[in-house]
KOLKE-798652 format. One record per atom (N, C-alpha, C): x, z, y; atom name; chain. Coordinates in nm, 4 decimals, decimal comma, padded with zeros to 6 digits, always signed. Each point is the difference from the previous one (the first is absolute). Layout:
<rs>
X  Z  Y  CA  A
...
</rs>
This chain:
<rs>
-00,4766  -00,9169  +00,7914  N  A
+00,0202  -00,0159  -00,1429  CA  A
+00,0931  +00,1105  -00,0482  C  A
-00,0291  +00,0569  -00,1105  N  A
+00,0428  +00,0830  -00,0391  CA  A
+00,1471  -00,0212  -00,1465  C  A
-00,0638  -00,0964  -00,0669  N  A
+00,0848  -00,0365  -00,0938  CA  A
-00,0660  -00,1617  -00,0239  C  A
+00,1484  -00,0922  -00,0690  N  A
-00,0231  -00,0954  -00,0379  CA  A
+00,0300  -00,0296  -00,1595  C  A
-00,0839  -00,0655  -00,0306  N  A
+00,0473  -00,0610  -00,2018  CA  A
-00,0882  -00,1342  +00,0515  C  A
+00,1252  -00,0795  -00,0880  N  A
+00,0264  -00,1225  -00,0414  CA  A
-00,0686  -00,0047  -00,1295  C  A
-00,0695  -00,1346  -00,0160  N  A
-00,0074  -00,0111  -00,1194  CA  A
+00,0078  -00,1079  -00,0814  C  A
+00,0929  -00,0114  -00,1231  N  A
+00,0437  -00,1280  -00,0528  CA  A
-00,1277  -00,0365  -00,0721  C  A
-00,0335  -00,0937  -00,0354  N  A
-00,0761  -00,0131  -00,1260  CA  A
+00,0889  -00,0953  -00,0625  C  A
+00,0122  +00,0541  -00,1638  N  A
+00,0287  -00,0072  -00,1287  CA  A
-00,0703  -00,0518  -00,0839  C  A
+00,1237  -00,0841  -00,0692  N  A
-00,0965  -00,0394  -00,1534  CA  A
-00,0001  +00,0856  -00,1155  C  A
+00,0990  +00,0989  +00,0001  N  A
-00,0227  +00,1329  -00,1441  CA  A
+00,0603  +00,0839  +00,1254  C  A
-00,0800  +00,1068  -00,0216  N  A
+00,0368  +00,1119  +00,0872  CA  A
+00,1003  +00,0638  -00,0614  C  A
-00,0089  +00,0338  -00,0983  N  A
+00,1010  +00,0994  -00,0910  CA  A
+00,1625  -00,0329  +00,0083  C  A
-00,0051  -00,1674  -00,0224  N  A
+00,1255  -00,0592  +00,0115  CA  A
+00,0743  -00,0004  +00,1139  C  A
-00,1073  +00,0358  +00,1603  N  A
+00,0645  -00,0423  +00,0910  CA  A
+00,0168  +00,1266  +00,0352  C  A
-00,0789  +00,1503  -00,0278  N  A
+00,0192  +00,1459  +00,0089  CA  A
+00,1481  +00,0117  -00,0217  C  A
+00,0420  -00,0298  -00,1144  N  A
+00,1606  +00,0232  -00,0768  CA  A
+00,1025  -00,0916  +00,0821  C  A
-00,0523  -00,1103  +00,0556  N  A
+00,0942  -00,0731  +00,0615  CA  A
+00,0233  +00,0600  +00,1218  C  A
-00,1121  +00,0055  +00,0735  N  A
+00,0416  +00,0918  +00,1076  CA  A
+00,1063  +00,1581  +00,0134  C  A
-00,1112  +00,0563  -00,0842  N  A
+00,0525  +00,1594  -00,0011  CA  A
+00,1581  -00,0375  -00,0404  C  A
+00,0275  -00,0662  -00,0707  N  A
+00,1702  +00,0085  -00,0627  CA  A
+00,0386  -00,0913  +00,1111  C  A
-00,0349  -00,1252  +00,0908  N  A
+00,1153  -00,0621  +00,0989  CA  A
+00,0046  +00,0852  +00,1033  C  A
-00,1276  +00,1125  +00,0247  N  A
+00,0215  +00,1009  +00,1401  CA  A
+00,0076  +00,0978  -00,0155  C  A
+00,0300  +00,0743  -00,1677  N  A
+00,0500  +00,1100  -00,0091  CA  A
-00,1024  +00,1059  +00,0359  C  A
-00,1248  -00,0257  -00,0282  N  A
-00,0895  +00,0997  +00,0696  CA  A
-00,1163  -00,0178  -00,1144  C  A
-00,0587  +00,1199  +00,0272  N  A
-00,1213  +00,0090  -00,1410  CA  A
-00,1037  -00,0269  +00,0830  C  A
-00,0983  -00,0694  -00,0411  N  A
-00,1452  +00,0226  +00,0672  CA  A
-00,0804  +00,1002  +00,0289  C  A
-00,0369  +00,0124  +00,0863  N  A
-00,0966  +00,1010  +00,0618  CA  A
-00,1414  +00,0236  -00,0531  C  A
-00,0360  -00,1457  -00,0417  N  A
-00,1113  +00,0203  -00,0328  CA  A
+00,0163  -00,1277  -00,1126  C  A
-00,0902  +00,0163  -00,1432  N  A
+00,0064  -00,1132  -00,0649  CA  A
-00,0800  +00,0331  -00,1361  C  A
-00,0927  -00,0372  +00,0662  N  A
-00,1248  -00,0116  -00,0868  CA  A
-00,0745  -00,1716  -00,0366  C  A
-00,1056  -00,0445  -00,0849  N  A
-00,0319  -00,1184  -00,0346  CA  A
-00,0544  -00,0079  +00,1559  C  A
+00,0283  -00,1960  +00,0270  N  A
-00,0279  -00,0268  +00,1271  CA  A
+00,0885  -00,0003  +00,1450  C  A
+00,1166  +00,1119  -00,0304  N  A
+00,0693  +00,0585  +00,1232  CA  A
+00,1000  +00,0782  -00,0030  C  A
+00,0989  -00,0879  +00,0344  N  A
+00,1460  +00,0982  -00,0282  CA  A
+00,0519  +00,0112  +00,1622  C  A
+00,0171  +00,1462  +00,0652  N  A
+00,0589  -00,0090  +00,0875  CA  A
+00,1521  +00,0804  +00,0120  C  A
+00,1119  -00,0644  +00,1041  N  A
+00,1375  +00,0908  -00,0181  CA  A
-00,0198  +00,0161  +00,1753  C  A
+00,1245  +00,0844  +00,0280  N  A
-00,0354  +00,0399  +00,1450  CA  A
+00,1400  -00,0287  -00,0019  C  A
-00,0172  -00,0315  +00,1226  N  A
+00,1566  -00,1131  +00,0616  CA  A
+00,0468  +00,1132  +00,1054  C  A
-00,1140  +00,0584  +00,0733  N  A
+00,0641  +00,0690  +00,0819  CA  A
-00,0889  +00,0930  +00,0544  C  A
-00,0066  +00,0904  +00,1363  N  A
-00,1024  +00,1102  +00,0156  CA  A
-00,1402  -00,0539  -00,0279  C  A
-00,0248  -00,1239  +00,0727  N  A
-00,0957  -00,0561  +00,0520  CA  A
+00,0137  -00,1449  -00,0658  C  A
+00,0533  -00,0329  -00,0794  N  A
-00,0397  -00,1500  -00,0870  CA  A
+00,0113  -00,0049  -00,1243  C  A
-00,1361  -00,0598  -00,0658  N  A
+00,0608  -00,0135  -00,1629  CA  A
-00,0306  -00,1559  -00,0300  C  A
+00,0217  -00,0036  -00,1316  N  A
+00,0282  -00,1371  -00,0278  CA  A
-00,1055  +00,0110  -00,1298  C  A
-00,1238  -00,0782  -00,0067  N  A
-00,1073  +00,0207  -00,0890  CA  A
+00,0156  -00,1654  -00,1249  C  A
-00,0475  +00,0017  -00,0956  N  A
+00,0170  -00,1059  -00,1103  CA  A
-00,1163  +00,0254  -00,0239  C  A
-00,0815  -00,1291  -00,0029  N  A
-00,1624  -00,0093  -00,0454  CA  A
+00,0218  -00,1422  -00,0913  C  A
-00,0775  +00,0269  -00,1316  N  A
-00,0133  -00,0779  -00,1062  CA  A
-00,0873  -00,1323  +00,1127  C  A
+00,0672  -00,1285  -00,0663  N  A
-00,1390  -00,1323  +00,1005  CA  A
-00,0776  +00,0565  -00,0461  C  A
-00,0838  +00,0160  -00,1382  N  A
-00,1052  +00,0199  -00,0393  CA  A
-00,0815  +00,0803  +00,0471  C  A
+00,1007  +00,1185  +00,0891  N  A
-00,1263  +00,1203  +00,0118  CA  A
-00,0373  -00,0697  +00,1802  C  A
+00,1377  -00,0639  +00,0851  N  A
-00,0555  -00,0205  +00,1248  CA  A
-00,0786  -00,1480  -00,0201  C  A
+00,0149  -00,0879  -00,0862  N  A
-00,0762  -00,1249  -00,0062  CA  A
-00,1866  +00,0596  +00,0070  C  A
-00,0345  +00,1109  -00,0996  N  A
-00,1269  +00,0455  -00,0071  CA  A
-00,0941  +00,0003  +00,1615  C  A
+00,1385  +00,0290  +00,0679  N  A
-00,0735  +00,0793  +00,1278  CA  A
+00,0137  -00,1133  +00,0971  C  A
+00,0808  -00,0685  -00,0128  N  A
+00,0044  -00,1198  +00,1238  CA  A
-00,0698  -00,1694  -00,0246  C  A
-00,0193  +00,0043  -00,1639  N  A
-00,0166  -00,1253  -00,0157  CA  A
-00,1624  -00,0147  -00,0188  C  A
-00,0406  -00,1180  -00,0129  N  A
-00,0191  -00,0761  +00,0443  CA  A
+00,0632  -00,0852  +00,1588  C  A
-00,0450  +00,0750  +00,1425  N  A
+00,0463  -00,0479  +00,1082  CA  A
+00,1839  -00,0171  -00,0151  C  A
+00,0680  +00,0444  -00,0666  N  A
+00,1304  +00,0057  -00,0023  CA  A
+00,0376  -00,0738  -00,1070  C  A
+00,1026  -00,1039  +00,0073  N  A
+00,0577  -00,0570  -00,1609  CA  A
+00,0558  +00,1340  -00,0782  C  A
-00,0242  -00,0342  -00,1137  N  A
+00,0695  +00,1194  -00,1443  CA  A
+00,1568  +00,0152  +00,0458  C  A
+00,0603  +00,1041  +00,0041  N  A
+00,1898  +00,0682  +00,0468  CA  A
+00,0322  -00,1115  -00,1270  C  A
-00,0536  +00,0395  -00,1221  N  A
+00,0635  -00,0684  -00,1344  CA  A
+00,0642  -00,1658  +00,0223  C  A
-00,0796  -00,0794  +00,0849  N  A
+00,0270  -00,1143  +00,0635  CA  A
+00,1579  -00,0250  +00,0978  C  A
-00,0082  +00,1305  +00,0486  N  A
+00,1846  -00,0126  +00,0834  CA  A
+00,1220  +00,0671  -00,0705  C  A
-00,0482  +00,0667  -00,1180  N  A
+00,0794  +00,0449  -00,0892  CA  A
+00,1208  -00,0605  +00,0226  C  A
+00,1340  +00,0292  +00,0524  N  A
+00,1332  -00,0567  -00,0328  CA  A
+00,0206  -00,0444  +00,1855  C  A
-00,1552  -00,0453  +00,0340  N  A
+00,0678  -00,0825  +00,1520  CA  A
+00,0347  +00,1176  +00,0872  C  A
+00,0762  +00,0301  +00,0860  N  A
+00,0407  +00,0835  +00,1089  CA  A
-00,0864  +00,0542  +00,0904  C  A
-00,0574  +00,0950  +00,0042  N  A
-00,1196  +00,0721  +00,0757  CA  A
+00,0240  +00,0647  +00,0986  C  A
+00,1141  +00,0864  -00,0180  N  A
+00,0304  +00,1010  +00,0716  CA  A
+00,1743  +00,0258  -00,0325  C  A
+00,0044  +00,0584  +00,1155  N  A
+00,1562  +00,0689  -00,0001  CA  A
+00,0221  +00,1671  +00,0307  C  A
+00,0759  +00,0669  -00,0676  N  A
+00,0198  +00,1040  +00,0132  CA  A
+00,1646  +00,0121  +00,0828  C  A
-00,0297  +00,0375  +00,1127  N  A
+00,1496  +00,0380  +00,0279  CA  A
+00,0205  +00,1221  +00,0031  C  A
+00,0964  +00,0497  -00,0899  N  A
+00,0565  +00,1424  -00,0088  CA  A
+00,1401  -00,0085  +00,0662  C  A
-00,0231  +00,1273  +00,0691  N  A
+00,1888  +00,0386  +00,0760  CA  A
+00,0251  +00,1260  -00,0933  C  A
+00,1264  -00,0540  -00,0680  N  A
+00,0288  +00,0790  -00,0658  CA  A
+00,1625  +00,0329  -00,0062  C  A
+00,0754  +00,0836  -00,0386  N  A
+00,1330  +00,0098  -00,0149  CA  A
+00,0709  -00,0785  -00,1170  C  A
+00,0991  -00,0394  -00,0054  N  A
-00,0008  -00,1237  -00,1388  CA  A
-00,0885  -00,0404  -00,0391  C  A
-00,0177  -00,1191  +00,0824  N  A
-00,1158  -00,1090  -00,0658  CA  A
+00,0686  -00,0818  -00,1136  C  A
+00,1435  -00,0381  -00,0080  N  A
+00,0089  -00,0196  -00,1535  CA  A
-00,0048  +00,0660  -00,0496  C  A
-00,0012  +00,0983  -00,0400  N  A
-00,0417  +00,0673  -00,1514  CA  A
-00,1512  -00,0351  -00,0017  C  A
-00,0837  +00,0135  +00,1223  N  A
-00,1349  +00,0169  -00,0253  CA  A
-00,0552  -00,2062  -00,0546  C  A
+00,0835  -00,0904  +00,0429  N  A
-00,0196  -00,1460  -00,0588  CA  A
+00,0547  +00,0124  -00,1111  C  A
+00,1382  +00,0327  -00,0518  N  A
-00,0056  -00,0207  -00,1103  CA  A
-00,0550  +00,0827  -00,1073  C  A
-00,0439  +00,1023  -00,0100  N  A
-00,1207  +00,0880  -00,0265  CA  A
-00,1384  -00,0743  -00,0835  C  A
-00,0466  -00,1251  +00,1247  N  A
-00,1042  +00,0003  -00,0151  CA  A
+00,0548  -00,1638  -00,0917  C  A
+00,0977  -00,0082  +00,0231  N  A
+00,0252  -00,1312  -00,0939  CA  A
+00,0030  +00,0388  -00,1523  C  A
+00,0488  +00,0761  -00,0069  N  A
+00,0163  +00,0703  -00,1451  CA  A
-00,1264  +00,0424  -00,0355  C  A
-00,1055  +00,0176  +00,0743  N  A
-00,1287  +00,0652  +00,0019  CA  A
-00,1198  -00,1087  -00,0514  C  A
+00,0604  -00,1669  +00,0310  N  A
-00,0660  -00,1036  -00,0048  CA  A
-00,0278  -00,0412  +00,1042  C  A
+00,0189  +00,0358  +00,0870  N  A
+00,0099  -00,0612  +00,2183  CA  A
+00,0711  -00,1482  -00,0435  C  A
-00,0833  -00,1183  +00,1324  N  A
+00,0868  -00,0827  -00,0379  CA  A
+00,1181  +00,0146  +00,1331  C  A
+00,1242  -00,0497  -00,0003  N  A
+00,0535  +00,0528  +00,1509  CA  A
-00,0710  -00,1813  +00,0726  C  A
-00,0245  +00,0723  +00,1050  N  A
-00,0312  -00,1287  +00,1016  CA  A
+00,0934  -00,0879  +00,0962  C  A
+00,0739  +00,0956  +00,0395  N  A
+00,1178  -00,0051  +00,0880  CA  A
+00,1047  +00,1295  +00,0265  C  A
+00,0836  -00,0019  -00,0033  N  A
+00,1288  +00,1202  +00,0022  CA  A
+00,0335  +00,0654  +00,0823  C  A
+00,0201  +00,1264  -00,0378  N  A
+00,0479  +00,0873  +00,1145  CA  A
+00,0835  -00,0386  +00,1109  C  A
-00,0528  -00,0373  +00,1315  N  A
+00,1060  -00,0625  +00,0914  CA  A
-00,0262  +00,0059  +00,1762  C  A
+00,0870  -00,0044  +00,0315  N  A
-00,0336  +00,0646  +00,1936  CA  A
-00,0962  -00,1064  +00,0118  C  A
-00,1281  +00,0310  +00,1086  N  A
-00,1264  -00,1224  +00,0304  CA  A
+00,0623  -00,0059  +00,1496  C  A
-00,0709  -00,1116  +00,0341  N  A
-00,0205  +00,0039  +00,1514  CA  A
-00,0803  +00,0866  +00,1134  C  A
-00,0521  +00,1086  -00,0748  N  A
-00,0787  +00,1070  +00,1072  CA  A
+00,0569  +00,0825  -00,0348  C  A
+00,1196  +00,0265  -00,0630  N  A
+00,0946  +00,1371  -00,0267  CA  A
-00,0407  +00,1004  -00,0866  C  A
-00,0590  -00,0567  -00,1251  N  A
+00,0092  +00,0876  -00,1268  CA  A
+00,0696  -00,0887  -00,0594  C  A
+00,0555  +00,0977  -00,1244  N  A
+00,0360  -00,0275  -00,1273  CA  A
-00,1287  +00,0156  -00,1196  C  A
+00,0078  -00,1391  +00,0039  N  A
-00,1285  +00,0190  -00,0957  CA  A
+00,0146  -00,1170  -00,1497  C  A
-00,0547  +00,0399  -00,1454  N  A
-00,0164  -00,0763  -00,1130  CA  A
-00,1261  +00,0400  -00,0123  C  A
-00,0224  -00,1074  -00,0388  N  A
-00,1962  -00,0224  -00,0524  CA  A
+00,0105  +00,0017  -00,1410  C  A
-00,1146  +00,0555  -00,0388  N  A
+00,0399  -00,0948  -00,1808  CA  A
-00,1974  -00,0352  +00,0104  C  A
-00,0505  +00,0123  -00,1277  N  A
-00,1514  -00,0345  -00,0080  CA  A
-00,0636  +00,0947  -00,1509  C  A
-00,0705  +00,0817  +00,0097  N  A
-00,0424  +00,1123  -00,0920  CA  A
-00,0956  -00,0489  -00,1103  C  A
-00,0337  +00,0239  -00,0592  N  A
-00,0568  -00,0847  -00,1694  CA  A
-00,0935  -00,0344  +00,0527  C  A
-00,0994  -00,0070  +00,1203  N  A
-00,1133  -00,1091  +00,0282  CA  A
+00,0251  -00,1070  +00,1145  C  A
+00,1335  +00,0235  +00,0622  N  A
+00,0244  -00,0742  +00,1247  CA  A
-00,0019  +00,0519  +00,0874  C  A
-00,0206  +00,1284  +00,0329  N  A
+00,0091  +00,0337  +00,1401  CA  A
+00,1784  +00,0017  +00,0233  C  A
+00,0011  -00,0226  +00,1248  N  A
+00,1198  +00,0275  +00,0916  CA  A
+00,0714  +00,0950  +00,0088  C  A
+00,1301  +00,0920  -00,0683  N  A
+00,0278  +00,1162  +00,0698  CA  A
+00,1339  -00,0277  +00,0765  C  A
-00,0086  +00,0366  +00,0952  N  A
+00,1303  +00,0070  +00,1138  CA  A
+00,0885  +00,1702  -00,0092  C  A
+00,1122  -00,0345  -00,0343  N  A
+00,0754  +00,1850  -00,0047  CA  A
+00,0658  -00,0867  +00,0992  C  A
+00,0137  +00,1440  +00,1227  N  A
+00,1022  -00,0246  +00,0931  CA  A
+00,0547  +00,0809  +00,0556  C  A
+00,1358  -00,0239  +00,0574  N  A
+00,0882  +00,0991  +00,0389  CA  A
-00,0046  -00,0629  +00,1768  C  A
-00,0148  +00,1194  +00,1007  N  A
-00,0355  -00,0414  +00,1023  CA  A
+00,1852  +00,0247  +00,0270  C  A
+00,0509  -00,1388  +00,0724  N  A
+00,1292  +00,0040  +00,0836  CA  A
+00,0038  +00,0697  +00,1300  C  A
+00,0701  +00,1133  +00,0085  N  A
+00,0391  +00,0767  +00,1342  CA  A
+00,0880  -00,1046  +00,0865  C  A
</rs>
């Protein structure tokens, strides 16, 4: 494998383009109708697909995304350097916080919050 992208699906792309790009400080790479991608790193980006455009392609055999809207799908864990700034960031952004920046039991420092459709994001500071 050469490179990996993630991909959220969204209920307004546009809304969650701006939410992103401003809680990670990074412009999109690509962001056209249908597909917004940012690049996290050499080899990973992080893609936002409207339900509407991936419901076309999976449904029937698949229930409609529009249906889990809000429930918890996925988690993003980012290691990042000040993960508070990057939670409270996304609180101010409309993130809800989930749980607080705080030492875990597998030795990160990690706060979750939840991004305008529910997904999961984890910022964490790895403990030396």
């Amino acid at each position: 494998m050469e490179e990996f992208e993630f991909i959220l699906y969204v209920a307004n792309q546009e809304n969650s383009t701006l939410f992103y790009e401003s809680l990670l400080k990074i412009k999109p790479c690509l962001n056209v109708p249908g597909m917004t991608e940012f690049k996290l790193s050499k080899h990973v980006k992080l893609g936002l697909m409207p339900e509407s455009g991936i419901a076309s392609i999976i449904s029937p055999q698949m229930p409609d995304p529009k249906k889990g809207n809000g429930i918890p799908r996925c988690e993003l864990y980012l290691k990042v350097k000040n993960a508070d700034e990057y939670v409270k960031r996304g609180i101010l952004l409309g993130a809800i916080e989930i749980s607080e920046l705080k030492n875990r039991d597998w030795g990160d420092k990690v706060g979750y919050i939840a991004d305008l459709d529910g997904h999961i994001i984890a910022f964490v500071e790895h403990n030396n």
